[in-house]
mmCIF file of the C-alpha atoms, coordinates in Angstrom:
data_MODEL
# 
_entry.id   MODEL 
# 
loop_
_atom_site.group_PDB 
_atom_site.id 
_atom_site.type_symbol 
_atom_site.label_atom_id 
_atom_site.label_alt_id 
_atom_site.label_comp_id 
_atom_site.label_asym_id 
_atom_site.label_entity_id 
_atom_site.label_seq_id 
_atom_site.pdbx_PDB_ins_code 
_atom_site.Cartn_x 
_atom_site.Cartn_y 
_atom_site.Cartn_z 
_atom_site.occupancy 
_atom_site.B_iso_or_equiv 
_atom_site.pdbx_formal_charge 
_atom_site.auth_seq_id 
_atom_site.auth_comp_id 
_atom_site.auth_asym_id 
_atom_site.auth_atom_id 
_atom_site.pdbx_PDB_model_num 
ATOM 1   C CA . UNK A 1 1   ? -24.564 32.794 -4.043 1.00 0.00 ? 1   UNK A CA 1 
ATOM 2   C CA . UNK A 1 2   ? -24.692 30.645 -1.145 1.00 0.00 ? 2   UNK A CA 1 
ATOM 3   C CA . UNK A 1 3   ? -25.523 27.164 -1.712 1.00 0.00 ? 3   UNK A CA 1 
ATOM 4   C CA . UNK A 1 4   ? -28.551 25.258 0.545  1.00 0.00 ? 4   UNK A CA 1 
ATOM 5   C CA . UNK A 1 5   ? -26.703 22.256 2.246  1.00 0.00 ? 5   UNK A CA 1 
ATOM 6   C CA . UNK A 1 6   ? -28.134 18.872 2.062  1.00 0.00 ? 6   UNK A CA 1 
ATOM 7   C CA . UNK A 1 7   ? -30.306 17.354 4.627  1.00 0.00 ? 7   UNK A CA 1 
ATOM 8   C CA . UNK A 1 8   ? -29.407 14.132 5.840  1.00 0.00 ? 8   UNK A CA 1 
ATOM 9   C CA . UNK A 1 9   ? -31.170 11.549 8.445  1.00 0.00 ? 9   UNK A CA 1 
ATOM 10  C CA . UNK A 1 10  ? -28.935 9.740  10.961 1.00 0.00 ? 10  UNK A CA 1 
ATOM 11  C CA . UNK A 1 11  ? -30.365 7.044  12.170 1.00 0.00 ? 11  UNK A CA 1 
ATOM 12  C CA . UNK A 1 12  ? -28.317 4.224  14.202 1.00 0.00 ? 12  UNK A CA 1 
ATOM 13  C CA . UNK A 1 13  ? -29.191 2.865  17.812 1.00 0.00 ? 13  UNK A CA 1 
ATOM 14  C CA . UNK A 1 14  ? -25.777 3.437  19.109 1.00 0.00 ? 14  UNK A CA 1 
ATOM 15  C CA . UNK A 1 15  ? -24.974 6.877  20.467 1.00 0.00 ? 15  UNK A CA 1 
ATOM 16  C CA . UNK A 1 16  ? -21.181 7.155  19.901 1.00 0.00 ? 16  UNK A CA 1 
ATOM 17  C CA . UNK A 1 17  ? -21.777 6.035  15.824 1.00 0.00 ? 17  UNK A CA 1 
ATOM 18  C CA . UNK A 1 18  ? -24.331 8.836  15.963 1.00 0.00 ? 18  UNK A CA 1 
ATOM 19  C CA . UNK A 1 19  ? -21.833 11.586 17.544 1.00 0.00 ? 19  UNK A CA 1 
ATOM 20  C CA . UNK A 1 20  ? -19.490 10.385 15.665 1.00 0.00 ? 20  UNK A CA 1 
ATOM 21  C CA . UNK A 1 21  ? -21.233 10.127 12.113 1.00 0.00 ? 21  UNK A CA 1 
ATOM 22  C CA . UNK A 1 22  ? -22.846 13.715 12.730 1.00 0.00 ? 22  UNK A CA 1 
ATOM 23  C CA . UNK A 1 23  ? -19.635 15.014 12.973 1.00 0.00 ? 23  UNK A CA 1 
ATOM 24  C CA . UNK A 1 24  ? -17.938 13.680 9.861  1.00 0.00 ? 24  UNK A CA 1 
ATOM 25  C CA . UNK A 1 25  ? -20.631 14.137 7.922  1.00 0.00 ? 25  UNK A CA 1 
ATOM 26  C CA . UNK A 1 26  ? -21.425 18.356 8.955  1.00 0.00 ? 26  UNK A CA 1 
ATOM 27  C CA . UNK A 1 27  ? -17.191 18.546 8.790  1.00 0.00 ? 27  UNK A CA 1 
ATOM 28  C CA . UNK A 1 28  ? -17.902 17.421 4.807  1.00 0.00 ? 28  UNK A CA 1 
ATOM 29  C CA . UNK A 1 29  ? -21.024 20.114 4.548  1.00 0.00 ? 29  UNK A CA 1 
ATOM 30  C CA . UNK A 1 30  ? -24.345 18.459 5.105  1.00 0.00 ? 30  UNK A CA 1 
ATOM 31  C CA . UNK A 1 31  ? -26.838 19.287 7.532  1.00 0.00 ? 31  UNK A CA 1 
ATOM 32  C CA . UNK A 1 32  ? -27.806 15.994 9.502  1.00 0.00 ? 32  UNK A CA 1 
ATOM 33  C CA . UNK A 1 33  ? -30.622 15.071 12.172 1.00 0.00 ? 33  UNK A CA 1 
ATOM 34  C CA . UNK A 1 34  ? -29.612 12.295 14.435 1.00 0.00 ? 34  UNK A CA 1 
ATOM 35  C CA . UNK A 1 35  ? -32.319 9.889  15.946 1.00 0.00 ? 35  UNK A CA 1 
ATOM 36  C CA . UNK A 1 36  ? -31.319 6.839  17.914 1.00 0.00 ? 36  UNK A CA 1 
ATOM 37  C CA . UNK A 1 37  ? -34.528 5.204  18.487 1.00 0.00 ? 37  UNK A CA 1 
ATOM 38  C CA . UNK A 1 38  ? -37.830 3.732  15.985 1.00 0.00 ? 38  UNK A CA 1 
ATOM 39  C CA . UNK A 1 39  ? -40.224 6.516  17.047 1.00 0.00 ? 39  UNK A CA 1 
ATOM 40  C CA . UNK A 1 40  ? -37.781 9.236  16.798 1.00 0.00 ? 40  UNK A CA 1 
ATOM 41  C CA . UNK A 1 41  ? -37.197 7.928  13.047 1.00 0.00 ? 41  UNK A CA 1 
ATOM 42  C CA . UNK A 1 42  ? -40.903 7.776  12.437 1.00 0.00 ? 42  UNK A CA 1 
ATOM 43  C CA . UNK A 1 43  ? -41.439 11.281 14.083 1.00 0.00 ? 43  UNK A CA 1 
ATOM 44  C CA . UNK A 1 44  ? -38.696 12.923 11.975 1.00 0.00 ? 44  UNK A CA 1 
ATOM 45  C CA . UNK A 1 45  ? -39.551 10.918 8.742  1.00 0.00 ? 45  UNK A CA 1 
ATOM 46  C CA . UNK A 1 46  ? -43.072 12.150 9.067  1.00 0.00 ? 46  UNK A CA 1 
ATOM 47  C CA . UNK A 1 47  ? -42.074 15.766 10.288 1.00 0.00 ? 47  UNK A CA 1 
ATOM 48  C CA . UNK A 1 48  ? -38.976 17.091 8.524  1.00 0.00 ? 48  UNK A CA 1 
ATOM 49  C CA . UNK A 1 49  ? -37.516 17.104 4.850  1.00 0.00 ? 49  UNK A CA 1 
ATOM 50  C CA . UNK A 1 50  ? -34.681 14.905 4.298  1.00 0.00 ? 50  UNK A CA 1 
ATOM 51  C CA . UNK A 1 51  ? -32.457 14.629 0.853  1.00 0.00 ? 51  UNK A CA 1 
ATOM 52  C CA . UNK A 1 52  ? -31.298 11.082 2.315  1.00 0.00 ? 52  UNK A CA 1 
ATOM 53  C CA . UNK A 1 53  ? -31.681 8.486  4.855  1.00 0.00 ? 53  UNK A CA 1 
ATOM 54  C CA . UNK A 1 54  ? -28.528 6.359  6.520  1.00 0.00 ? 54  UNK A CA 1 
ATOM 55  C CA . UNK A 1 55  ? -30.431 3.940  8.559  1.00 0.00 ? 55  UNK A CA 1 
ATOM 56  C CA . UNK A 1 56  ? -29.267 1.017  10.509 1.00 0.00 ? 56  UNK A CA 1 
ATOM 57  C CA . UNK A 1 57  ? -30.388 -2.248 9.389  1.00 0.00 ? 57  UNK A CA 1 
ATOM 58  C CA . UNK A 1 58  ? -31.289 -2.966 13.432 1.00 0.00 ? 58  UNK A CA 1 
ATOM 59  C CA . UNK A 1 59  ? -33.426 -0.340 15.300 1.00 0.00 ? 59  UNK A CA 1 
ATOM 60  C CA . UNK A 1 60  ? -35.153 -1.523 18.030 1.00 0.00 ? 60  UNK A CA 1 
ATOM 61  C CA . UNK A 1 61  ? -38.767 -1.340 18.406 1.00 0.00 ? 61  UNK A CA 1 
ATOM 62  C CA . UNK A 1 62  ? -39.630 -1.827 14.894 1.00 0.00 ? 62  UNK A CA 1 
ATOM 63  C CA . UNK A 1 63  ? -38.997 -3.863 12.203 1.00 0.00 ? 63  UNK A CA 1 
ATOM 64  C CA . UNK A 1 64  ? -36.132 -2.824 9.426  1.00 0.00 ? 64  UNK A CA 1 
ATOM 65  C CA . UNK A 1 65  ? -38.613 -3.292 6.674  1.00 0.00 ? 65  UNK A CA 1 
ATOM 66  C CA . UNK A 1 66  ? -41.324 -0.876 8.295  1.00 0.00 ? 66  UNK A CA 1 
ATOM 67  C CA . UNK A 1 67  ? -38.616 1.700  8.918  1.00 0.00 ? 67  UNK A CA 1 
ATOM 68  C CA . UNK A 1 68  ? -37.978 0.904  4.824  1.00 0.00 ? 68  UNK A CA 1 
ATOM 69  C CA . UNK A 1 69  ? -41.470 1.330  4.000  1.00 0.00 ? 69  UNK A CA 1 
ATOM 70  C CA . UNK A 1 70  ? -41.773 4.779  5.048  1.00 0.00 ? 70  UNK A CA 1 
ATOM 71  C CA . UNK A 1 71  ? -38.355 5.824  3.454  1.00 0.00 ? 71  UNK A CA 1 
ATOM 72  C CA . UNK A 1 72  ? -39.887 4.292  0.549  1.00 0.00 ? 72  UNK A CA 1 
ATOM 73  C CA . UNK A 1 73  ? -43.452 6.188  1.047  1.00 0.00 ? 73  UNK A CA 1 
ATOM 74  C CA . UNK A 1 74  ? -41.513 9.335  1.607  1.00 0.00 ? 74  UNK A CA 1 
ATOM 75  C CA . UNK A 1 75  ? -39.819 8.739  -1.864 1.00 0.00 ? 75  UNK A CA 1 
ATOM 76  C CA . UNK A 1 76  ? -36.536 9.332  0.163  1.00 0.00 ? 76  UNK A CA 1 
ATOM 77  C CA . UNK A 1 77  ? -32.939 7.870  -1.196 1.00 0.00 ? 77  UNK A CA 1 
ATOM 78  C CA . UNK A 1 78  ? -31.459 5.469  1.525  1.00 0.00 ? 78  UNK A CA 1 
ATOM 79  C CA . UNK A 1 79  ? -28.168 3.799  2.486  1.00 0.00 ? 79  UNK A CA 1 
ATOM 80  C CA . UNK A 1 80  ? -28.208 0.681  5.161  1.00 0.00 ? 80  UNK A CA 1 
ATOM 81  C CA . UNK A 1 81  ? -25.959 0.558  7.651  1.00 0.00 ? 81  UNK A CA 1 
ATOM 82  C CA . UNK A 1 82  ? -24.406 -3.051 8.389  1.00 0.00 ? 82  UNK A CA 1 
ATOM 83  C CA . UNK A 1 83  ? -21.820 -3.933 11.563 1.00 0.00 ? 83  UNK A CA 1 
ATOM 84  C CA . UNK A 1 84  ? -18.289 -4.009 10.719 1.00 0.00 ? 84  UNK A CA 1 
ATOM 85  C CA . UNK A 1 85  ? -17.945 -7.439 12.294 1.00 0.00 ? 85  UNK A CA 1 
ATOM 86  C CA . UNK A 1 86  ? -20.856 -8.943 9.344  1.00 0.00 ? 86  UNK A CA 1 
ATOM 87  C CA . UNK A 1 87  ? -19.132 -9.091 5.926  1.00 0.00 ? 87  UNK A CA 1 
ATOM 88  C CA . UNK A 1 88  ? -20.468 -6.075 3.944  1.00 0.00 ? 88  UNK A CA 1 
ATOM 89  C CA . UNK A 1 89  ? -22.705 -6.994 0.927  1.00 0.00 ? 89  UNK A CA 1 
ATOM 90  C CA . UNK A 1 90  ? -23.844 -4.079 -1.485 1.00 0.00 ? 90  UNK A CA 1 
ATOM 91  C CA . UNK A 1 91  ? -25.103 -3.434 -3.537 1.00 0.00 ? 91  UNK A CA 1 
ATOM 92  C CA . UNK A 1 92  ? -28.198 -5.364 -3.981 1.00 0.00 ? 92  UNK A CA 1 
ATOM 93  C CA . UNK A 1 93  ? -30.888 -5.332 -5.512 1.00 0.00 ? 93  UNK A CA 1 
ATOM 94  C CA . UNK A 1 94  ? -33.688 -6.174 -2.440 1.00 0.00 ? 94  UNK A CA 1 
ATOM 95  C CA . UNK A 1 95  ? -36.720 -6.283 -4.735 1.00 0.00 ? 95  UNK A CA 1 
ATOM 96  C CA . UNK A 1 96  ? -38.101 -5.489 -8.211 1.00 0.00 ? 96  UNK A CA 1 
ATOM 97  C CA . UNK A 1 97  ? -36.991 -1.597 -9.151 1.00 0.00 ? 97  UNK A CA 1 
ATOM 98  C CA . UNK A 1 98  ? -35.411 -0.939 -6.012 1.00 0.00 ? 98  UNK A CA 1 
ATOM 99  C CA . UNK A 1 99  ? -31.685 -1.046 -5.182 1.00 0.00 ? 99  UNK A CA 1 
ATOM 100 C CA . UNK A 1 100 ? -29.655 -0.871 -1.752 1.00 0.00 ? 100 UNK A CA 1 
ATOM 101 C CA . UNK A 1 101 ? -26.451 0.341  -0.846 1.00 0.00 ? 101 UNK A CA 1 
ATOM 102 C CA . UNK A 1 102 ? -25.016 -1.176 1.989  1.00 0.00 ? 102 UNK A CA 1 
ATOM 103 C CA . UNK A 1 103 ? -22.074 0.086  3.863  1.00 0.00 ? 103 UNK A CA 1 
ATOM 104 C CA . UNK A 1 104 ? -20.531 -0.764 7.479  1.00 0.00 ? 104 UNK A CA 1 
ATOM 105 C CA . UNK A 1 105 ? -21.199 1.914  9.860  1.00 0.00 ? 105 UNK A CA 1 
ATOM 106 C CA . UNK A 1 106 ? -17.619 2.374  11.428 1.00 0.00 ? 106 UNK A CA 1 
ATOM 107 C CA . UNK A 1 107 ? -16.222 3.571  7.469  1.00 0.00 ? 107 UNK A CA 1 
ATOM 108 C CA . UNK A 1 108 ? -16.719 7.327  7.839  1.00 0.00 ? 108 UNK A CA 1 
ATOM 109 C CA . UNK A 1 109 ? -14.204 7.713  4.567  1.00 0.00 ? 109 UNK A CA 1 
ATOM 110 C CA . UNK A 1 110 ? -16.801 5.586  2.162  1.00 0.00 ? 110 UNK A CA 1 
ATOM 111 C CA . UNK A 1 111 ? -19.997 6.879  4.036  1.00 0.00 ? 111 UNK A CA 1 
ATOM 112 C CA . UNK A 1 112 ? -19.049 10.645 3.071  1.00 0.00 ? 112 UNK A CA 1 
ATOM 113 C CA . UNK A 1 113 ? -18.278 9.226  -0.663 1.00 0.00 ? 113 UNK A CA 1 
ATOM 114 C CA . UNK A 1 114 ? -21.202 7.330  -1.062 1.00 0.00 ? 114 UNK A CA 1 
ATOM 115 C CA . UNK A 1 115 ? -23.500 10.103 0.202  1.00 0.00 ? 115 UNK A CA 1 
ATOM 116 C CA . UNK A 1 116 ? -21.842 12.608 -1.699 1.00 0.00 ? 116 UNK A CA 1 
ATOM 117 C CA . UNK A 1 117 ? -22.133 10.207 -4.911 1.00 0.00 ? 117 UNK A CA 1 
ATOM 118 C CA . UNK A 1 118 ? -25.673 9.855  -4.009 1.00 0.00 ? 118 UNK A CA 1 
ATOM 119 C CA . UNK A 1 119 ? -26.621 13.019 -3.695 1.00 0.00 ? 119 UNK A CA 1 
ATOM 120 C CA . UNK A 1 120 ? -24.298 14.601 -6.538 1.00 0.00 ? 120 UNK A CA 1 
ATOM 121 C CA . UNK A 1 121 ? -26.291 11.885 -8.676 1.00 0.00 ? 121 UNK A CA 1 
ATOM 122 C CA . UNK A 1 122 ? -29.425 12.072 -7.682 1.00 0.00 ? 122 UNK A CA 1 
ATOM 123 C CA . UNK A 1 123 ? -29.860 8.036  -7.581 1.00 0.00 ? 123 UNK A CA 1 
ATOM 124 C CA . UNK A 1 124 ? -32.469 6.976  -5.562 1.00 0.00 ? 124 UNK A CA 1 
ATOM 125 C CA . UNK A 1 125 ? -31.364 3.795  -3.115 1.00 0.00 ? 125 UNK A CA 1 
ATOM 126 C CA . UNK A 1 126 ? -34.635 2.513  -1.611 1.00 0.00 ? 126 UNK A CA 1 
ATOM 127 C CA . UNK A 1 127 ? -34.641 -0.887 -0.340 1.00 0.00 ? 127 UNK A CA 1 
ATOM 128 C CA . UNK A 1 128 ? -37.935 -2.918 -0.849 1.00 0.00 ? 128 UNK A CA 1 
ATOM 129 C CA . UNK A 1 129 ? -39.452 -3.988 2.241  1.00 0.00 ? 129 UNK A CA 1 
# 
């Protein structure tokens, strides 16, 4: 019985994170869609089915907390990215019900955990806006 892989949305304004992220994350067995820009994140949240959302916490054109709101509206799990050169806080709890797990973008290792985790657990991580 073959097994459906799980869908996950890349989203980071830097192209090499992207390439790279896409890679280590299909080499450990989930699909992924890459987007590198606000309205590609909007047109993919609003067009495709995701199991989870790795966004970074700075996308330019739109506000973090818009970007949140529609992971949110799309009842999708989430994971933040943060810069490796910012301490990394996570998790935290951003708002009344809703948690966040924050992780720095250049630790493939503990990105493939923690999605796996997530998505082996079926915890939701939705940040509140």
């Amino acid at each position: 019985m073959h097994r459906q892989r799980a869908k996950v949305l890349l989203a980071d304004c830097h192209e090499d994170t992207l390439i790279d992220l896409q890679r280590v994350l299909e080499n450990a067995g989930f699909d992924t869609t890459a987007v590198w820009t606000s309205i590609e994140f909007v047109d993919a949240i609003r067009s495709q089915a995701f199991d989870l959302v790795l966004l970074n916490e700075y996308m330019p054109g739109a506000p973090c907390q818009e970007l949140l709101q529609l992971v949110r509206d799309a009842d999708l799990r989430c994971v933040l990215f943060q810069a490796r050169t910012r301490p990394v806080t996570g998790p935290a709890t951003l708002g009344v019900g809703h948690a966040c797990e924050r992780v720095c973008k250049h630790d493939y290792a503990e990105i493939v955990q923690l999605v796996s985790d997530l998505l082996a657990n079926g915890e939701k991580h939705v940040p509140a806006a």
